[in-house]
mmCIF entry with sequence, helices, sheets and N, C-alpha, C, O atoms, coordinates in Angstrom:
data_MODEL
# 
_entry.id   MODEL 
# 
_entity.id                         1 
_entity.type                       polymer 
_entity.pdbx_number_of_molecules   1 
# 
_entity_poly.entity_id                      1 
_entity_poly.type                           'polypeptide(L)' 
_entity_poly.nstd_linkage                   no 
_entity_poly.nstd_monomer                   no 
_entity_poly.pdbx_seq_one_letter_code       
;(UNK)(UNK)(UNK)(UNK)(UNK)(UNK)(UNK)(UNK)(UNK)(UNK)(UNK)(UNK)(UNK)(UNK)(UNK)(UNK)
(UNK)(UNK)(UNK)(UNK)(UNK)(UNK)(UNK)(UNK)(UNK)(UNK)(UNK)(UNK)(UNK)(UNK)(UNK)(UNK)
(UNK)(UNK)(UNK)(UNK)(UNK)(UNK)(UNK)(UNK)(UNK)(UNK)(UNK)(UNK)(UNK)(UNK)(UNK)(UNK)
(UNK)(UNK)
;
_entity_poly.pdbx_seq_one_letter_code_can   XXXXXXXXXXXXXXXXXXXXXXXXXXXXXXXXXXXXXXXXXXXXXXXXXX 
_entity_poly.pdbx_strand_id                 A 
# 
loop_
_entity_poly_seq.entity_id 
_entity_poly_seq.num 
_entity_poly_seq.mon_id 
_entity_poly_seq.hetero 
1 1  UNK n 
1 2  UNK n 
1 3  UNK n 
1 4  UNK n 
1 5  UNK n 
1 6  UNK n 
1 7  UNK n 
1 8  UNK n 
1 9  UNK n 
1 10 UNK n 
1 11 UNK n 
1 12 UNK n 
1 13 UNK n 
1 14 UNK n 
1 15 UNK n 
1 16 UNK n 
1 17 UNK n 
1 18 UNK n 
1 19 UNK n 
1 20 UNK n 
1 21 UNK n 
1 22 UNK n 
1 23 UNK n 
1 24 UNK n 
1 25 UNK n 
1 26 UNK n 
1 27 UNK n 
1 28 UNK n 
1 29 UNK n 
1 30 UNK n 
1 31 UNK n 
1 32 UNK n 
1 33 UNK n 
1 34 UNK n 
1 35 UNK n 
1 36 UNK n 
1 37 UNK n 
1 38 UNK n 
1 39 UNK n 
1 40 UNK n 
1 41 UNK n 
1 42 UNK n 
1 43 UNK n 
1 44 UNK n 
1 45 UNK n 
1 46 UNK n 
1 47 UNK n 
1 48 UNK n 
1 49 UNK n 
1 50 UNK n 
# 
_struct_asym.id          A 
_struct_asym.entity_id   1 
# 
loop_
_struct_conf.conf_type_id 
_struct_conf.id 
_struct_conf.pdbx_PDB_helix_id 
_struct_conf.beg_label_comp_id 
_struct_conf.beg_label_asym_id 
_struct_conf.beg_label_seq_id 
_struct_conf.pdbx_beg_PDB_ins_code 
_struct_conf.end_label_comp_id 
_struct_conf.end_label_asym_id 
_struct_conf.end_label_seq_id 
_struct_conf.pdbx_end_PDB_ins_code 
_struct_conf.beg_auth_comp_id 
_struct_conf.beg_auth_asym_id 
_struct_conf.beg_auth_seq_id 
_struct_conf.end_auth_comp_id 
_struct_conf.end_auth_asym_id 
_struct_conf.end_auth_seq_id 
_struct_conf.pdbx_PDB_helix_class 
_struct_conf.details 
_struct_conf.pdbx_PDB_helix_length 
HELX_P HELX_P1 AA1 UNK A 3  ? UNK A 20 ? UNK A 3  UNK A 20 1 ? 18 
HELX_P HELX_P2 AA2 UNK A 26 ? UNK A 32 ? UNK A 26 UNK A 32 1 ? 7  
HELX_P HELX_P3 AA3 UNK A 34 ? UNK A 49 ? UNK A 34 UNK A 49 1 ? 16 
# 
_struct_conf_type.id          HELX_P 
_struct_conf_type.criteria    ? 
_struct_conf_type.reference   ? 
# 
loop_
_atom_site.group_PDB 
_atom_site.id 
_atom_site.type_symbol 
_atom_site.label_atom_id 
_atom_site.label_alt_id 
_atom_site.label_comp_id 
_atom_site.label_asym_id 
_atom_site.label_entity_id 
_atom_site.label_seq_id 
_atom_site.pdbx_PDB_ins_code 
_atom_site.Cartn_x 
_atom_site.Cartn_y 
_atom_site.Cartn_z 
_atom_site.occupancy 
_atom_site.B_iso_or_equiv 
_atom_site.pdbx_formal_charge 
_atom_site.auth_seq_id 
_atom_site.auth_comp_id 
_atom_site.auth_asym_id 
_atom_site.auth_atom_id 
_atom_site.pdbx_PDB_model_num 
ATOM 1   N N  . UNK A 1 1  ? -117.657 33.559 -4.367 1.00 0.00 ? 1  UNK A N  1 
ATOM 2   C CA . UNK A 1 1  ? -117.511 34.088 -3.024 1.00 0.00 ? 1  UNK A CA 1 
ATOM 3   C C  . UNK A 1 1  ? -117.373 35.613 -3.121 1.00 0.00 ? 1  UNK A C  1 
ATOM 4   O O  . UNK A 1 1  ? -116.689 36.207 -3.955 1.00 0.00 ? 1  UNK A O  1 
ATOM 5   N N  . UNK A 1 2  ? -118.020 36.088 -2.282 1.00 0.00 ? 2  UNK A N  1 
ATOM 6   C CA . UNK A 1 2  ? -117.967 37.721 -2.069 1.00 0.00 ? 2  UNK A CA 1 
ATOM 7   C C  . UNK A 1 2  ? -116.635 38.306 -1.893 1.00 0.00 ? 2  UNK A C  1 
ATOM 8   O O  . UNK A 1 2  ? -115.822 37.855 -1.085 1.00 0.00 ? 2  UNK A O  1 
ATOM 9   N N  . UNK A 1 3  ? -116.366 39.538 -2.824 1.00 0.00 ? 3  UNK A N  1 
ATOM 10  C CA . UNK A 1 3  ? -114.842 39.985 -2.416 1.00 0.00 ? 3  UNK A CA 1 
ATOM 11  C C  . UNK A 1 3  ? -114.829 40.492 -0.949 1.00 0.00 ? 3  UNK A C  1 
ATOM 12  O O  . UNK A 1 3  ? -113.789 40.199 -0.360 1.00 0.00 ? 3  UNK A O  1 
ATOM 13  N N  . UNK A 1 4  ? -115.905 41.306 -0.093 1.00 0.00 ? 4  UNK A N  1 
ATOM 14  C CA . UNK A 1 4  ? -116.101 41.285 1.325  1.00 0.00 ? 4  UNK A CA 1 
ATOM 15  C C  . UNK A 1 4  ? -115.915 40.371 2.011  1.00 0.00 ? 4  UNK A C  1 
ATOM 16  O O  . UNK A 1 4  ? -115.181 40.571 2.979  1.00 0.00 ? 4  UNK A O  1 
ATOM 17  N N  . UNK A 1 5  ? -116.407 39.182 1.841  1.00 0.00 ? 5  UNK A N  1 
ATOM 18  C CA . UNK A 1 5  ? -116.253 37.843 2.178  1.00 0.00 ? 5  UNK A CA 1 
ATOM 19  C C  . UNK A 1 5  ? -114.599 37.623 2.596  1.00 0.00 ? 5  UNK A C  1 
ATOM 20  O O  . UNK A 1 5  ? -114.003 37.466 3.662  1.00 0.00 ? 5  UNK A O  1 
ATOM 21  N N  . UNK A 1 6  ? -114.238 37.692 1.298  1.00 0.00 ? 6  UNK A N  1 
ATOM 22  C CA . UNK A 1 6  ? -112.809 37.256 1.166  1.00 0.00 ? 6  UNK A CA 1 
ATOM 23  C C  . UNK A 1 6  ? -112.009 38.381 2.311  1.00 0.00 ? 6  UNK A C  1 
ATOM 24  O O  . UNK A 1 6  ? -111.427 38.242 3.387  1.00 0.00 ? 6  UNK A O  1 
ATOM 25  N N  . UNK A 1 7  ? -112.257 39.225 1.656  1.00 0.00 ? 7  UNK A N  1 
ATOM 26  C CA . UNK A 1 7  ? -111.444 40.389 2.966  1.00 0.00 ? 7  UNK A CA 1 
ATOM 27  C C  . UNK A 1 7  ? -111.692 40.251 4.149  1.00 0.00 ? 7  UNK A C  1 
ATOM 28  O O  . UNK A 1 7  ? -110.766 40.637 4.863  1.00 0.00 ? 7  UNK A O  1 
ATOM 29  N N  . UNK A 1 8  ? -112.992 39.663 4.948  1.00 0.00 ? 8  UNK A N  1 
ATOM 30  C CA . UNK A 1 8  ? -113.124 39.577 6.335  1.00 0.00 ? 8  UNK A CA 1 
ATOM 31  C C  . UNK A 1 8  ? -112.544 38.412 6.638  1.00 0.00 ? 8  UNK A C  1 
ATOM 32  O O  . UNK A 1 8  ? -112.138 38.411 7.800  1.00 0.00 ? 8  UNK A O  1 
ATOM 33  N N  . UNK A 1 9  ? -112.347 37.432 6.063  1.00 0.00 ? 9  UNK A N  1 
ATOM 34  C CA . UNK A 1 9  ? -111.527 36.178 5.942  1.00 0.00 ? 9  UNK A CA 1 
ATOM 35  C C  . UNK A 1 9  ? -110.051 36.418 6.380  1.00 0.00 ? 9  UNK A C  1 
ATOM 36  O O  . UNK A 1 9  ? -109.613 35.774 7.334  1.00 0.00 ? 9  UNK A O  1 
ATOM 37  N N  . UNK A 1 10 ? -109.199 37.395 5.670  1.00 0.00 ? 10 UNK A N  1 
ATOM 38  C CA . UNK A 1 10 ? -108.113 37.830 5.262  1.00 0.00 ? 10 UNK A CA 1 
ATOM 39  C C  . UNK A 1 10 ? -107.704 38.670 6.855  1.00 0.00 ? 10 UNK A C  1 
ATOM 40  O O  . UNK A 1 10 ? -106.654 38.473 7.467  1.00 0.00 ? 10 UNK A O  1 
ATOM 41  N N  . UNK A 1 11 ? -108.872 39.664 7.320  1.00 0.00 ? 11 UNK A N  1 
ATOM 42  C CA . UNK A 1 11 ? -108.798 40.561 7.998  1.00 0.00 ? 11 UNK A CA 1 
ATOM 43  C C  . UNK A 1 11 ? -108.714 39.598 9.754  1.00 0.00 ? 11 UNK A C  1 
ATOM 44  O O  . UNK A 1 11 ? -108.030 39.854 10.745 1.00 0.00 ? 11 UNK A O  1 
ATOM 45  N N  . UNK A 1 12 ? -109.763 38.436 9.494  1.00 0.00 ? 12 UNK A N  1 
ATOM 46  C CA . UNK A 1 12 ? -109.344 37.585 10.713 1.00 0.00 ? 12 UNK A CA 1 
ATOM 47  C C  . UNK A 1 12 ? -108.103 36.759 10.972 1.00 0.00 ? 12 UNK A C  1 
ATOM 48  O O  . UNK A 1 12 ? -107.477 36.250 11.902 1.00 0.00 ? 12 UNK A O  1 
ATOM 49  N N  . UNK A 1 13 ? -108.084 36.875 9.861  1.00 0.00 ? 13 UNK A N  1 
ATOM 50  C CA . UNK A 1 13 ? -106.461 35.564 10.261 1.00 0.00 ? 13 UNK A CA 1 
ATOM 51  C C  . UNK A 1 13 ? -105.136 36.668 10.623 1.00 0.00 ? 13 UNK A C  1 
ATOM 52  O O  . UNK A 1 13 ? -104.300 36.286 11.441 1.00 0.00 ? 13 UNK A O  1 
ATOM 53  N N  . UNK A 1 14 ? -104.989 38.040 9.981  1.00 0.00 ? 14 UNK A N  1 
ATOM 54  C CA . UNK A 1 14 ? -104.177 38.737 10.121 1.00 0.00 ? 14 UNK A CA 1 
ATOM 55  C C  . UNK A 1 14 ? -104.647 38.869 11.787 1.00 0.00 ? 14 UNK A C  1 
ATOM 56  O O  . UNK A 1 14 ? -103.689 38.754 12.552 1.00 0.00 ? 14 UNK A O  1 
ATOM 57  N N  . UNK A 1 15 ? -105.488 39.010 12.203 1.00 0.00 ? 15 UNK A N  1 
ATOM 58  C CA . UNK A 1 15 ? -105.436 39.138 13.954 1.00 0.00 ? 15 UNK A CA 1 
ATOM 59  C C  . UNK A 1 15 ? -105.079 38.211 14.362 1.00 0.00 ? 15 UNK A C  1 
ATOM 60  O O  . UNK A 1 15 ? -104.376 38.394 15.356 1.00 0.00 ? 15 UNK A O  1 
ATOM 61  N N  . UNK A 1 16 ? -105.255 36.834 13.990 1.00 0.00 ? 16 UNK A N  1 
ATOM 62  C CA . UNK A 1 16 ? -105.213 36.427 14.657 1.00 0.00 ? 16 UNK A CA 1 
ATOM 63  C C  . UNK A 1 16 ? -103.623 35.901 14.481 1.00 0.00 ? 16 UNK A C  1 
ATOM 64  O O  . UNK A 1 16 ? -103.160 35.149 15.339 1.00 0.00 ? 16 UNK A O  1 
ATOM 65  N N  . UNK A 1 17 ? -103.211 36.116 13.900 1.00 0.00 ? 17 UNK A N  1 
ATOM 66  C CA . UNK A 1 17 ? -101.555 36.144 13.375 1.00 0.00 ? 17 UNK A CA 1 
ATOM 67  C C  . UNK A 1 17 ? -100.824 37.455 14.426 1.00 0.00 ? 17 UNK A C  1 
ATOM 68  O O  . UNK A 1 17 ? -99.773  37.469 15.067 1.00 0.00 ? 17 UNK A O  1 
ATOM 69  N N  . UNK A 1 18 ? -101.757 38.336 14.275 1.00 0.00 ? 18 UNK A N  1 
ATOM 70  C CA . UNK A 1 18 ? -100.968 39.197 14.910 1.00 0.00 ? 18 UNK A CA 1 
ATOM 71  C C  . UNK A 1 18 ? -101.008 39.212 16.272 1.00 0.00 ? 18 UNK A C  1 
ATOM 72  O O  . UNK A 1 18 ? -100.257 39.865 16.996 1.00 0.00 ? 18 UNK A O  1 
ATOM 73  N N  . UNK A 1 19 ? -102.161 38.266 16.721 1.00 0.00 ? 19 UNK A N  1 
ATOM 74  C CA . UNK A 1 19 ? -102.136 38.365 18.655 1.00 0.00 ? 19 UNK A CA 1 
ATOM 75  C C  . UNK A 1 19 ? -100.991 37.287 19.092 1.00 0.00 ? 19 UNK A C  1 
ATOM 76  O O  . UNK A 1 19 ? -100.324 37.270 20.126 1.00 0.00 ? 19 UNK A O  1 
ATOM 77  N N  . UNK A 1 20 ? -100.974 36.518 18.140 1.00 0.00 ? 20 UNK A N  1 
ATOM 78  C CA . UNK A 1 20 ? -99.942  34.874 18.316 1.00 0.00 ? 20 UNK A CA 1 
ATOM 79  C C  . UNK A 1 20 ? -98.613  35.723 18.534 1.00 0.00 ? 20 UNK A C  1 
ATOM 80  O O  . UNK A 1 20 ? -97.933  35.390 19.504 1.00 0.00 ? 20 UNK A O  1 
ATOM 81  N N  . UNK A 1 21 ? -98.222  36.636 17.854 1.00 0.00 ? 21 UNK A N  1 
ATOM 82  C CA . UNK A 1 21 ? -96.651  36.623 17.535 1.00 0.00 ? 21 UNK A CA 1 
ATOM 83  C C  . UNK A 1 21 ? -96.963  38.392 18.186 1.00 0.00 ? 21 UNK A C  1 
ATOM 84  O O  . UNK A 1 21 ? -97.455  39.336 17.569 1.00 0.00 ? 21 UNK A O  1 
ATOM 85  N N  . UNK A 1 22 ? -96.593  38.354 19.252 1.00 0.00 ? 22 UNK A N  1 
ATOM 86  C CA . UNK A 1 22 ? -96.892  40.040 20.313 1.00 0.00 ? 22 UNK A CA 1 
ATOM 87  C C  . UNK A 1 22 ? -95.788  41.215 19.762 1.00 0.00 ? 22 UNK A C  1 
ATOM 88  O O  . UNK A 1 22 ? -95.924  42.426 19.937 1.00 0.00 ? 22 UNK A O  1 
ATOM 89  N N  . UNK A 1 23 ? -94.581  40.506 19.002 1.00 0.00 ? 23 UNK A N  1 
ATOM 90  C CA . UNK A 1 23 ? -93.996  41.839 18.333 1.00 0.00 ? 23 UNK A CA 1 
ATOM 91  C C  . UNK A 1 23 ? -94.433  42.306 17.236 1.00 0.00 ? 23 UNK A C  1 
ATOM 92  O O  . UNK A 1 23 ? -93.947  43.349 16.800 1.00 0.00 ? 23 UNK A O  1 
ATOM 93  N N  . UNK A 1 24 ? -95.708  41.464 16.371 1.00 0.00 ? 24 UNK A N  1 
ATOM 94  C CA . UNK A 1 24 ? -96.109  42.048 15.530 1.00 0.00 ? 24 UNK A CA 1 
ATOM 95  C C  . UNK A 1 24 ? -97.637  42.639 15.467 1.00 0.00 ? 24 UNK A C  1 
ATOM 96  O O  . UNK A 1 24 ? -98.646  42.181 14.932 1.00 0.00 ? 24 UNK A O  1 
ATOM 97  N N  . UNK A 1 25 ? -97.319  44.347 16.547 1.00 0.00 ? 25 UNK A N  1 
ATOM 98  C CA . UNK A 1 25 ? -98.334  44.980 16.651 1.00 0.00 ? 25 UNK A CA 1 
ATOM 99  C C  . UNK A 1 25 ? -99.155  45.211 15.616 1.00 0.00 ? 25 UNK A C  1 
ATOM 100 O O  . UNK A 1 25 ? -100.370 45.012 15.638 1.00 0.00 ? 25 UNK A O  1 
ATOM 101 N N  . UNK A 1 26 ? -98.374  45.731 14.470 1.00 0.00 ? 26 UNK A N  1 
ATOM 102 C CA . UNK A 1 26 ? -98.483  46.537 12.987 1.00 0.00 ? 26 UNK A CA 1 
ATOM 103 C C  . UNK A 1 26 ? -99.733  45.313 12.259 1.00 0.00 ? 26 UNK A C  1 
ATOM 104 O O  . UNK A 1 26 ? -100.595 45.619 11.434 1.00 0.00 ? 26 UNK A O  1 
ATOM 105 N N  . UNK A 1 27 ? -99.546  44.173 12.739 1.00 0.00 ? 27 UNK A N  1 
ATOM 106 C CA . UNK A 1 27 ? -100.795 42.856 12.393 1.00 0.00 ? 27 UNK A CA 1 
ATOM 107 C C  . UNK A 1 27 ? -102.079 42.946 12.858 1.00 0.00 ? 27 UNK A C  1 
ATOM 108 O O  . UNK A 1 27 ? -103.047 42.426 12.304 1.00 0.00 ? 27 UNK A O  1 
ATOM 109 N N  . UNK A 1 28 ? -102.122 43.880 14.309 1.00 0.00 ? 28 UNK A N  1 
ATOM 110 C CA . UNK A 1 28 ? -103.267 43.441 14.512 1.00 0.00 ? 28 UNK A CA 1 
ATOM 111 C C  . UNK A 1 28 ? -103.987 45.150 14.120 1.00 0.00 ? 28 UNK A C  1 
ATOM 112 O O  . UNK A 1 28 ? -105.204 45.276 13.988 1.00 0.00 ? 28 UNK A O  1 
ATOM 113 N N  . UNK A 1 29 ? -103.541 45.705 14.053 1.00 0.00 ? 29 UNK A N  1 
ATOM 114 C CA . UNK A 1 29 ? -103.694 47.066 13.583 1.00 0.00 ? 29 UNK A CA 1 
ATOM 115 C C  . UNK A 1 29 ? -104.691 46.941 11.867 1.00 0.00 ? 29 UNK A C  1 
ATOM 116 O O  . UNK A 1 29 ? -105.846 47.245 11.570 1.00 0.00 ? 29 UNK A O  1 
ATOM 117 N N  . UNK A 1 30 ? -103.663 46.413 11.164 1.00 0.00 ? 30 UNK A N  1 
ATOM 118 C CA . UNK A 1 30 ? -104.315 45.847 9.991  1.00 0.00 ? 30 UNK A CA 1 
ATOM 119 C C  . UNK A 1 30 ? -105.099 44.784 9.674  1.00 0.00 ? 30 UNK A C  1 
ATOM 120 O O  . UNK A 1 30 ? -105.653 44.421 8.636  1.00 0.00 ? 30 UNK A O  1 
ATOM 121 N N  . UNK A 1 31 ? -105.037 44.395 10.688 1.00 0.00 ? 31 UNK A N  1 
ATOM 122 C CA . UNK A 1 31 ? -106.617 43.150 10.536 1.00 0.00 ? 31 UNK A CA 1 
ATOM 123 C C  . UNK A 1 31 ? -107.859 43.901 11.138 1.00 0.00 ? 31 UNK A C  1 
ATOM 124 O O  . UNK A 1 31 ? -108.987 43.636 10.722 1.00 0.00 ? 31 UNK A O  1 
ATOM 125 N N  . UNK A 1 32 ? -107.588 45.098 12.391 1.00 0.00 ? 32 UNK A N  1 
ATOM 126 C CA . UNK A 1 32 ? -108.679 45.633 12.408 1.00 0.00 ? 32 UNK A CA 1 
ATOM 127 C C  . UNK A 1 32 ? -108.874 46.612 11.601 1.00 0.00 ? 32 UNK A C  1 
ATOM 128 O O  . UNK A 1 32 ? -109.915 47.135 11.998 1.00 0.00 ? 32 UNK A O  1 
ATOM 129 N N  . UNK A 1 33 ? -108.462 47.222 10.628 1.00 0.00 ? 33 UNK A N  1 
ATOM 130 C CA . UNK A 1 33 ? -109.059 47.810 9.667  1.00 0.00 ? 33 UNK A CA 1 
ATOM 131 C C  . UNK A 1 33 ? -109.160 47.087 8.710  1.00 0.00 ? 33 UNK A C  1 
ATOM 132 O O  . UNK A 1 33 ? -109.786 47.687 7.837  1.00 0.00 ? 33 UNK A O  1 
ATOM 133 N N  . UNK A 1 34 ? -108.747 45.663 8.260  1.00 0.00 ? 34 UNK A N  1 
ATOM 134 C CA . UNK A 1 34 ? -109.266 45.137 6.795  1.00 0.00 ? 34 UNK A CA 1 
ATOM 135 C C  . UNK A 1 34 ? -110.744 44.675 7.290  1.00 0.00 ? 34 UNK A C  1 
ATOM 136 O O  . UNK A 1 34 ? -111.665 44.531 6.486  1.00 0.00 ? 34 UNK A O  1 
ATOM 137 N N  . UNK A 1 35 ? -110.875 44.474 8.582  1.00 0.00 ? 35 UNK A N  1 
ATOM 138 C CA . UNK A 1 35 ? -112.270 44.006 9.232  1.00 0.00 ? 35 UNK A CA 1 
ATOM 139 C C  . UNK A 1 35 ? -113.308 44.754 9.248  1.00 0.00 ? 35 UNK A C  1 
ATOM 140 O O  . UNK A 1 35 ? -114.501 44.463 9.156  1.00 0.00 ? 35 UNK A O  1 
ATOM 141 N N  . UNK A 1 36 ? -112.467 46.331 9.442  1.00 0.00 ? 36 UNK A N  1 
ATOM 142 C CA . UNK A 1 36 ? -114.166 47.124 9.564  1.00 0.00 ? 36 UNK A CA 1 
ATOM 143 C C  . UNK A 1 36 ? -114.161 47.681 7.942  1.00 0.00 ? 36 UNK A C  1 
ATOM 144 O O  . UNK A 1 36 ? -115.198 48.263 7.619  1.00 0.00 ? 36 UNK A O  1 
ATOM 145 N N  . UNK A 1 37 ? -113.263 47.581 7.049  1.00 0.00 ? 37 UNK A N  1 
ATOM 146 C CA . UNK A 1 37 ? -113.248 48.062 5.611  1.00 0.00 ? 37 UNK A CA 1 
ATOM 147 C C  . UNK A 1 37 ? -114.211 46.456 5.090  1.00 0.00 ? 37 UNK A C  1 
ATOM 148 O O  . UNK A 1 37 ? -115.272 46.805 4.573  1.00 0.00 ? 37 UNK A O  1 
ATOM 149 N N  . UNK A 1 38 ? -114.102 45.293 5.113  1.00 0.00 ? 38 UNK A N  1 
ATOM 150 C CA . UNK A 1 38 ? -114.728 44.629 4.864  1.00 0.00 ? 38 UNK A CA 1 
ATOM 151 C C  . UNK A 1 38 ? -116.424 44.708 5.595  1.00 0.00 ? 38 UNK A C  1 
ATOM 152 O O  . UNK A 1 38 ? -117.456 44.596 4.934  1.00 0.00 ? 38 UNK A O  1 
ATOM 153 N N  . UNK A 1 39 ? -116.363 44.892 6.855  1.00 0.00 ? 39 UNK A N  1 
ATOM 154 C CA . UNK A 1 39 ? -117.841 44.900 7.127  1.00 0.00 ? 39 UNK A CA 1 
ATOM 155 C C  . UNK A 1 39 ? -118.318 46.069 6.662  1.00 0.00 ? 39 UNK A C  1 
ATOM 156 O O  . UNK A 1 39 ? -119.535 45.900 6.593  1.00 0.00 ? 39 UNK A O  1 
ATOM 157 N N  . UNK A 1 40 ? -117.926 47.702 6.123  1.00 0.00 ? 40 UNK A N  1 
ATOM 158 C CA . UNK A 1 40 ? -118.489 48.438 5.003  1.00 0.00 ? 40 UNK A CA 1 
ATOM 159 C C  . UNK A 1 40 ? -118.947 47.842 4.423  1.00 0.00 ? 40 UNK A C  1 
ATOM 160 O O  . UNK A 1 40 ? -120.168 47.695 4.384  1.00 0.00 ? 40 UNK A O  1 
ATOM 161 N N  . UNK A 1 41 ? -117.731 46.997 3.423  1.00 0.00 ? 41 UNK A N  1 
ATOM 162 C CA . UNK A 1 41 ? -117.930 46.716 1.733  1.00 0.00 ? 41 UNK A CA 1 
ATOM 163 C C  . UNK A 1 41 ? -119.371 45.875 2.014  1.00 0.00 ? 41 UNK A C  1 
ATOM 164 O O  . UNK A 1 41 ? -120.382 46.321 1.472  1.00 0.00 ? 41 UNK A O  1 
ATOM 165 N N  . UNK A 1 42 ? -119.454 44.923 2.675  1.00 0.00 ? 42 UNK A N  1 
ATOM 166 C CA . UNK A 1 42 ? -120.399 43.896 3.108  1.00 0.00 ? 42 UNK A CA 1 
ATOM 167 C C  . UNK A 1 42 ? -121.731 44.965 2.965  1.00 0.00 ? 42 UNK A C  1 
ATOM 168 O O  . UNK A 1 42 ? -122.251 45.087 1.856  1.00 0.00 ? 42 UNK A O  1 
ATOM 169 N N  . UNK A 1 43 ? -122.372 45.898 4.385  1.00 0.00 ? 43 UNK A N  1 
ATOM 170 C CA . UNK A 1 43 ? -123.154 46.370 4.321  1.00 0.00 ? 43 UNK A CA 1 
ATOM 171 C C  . UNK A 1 43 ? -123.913 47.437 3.474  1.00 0.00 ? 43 UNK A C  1 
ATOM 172 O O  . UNK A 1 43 ? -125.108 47.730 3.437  1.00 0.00 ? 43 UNK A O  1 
ATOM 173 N N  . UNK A 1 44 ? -122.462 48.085 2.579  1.00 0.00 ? 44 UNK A N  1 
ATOM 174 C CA . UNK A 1 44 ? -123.000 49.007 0.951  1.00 0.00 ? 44 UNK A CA 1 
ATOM 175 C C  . UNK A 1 44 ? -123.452 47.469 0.346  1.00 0.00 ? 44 UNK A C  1 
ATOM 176 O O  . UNK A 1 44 ? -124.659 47.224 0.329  1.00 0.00 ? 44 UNK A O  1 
ATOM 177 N N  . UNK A 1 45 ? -122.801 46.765 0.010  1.00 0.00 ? 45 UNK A N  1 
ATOM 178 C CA . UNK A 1 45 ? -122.945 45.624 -1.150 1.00 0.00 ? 45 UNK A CA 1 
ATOM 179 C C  . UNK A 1 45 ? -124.428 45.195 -0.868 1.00 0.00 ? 45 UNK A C  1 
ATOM 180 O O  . UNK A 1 45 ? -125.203 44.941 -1.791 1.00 0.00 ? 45 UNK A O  1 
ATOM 181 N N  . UNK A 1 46 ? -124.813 45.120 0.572  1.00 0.00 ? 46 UNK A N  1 
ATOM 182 C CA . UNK A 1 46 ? -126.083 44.214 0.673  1.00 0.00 ? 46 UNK A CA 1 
ATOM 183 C C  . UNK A 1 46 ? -127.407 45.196 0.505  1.00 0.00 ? 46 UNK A C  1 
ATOM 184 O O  . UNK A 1 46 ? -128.561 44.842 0.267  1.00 0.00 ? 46 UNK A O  1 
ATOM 185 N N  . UNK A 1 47 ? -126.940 46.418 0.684  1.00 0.00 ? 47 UNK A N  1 
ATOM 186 C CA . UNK A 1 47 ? -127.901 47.474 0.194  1.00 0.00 ? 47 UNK A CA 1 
ATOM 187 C C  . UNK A 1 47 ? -128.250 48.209 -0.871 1.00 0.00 ? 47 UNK A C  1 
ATOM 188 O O  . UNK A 1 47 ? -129.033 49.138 -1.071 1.00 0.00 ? 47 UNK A O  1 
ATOM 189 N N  . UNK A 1 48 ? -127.218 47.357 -1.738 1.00 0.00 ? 48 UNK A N  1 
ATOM 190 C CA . UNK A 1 48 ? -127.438 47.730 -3.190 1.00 0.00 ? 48 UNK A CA 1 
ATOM 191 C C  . UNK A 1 48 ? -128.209 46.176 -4.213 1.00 0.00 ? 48 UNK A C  1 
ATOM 192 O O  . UNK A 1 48 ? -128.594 46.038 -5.374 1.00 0.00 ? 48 UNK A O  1 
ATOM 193 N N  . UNK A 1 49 ? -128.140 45.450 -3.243 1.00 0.00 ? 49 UNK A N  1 
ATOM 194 C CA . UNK A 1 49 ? -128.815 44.064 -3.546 1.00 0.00 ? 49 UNK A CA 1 
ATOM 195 C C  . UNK A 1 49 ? -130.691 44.518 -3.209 1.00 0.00 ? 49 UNK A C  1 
ATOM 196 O O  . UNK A 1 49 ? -131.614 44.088 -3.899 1.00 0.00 ? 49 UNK A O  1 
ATOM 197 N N  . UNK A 1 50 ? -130.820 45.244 -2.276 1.00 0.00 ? 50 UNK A N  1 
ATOM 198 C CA . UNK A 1 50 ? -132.274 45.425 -1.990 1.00 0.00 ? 50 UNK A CA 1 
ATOM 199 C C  . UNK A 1 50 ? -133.058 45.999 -2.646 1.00 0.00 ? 50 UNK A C  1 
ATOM 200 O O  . UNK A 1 50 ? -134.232 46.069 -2.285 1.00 0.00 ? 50 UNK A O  1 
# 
């Protein structure tokens, strides 16, 4: 499995952890950046495959 993979994995559940439980802003903050740091890693990775 792709380590991108794994991080966008990681990066959704932290939102979605963090919308469930509303005092923990600091969650959804960090799921949207492990999300757009994973969809980077994703789109360098697939352009170095071409």
């Amino acid at each position: 499995m792709p380590t991108w993979l794994l991080i966008l994995i990681v990066g959704i559940v932290l939102l979605v952890f963090g919308i469930a439980v509303e005092a923990a802003q600091f969650l959804i903050w960090l799921g949207i950046v492990v999300l757009v740091v994973s969809l980077v890693l994703g789109l360098v990775g697939g352009r170095k495959r071409v």
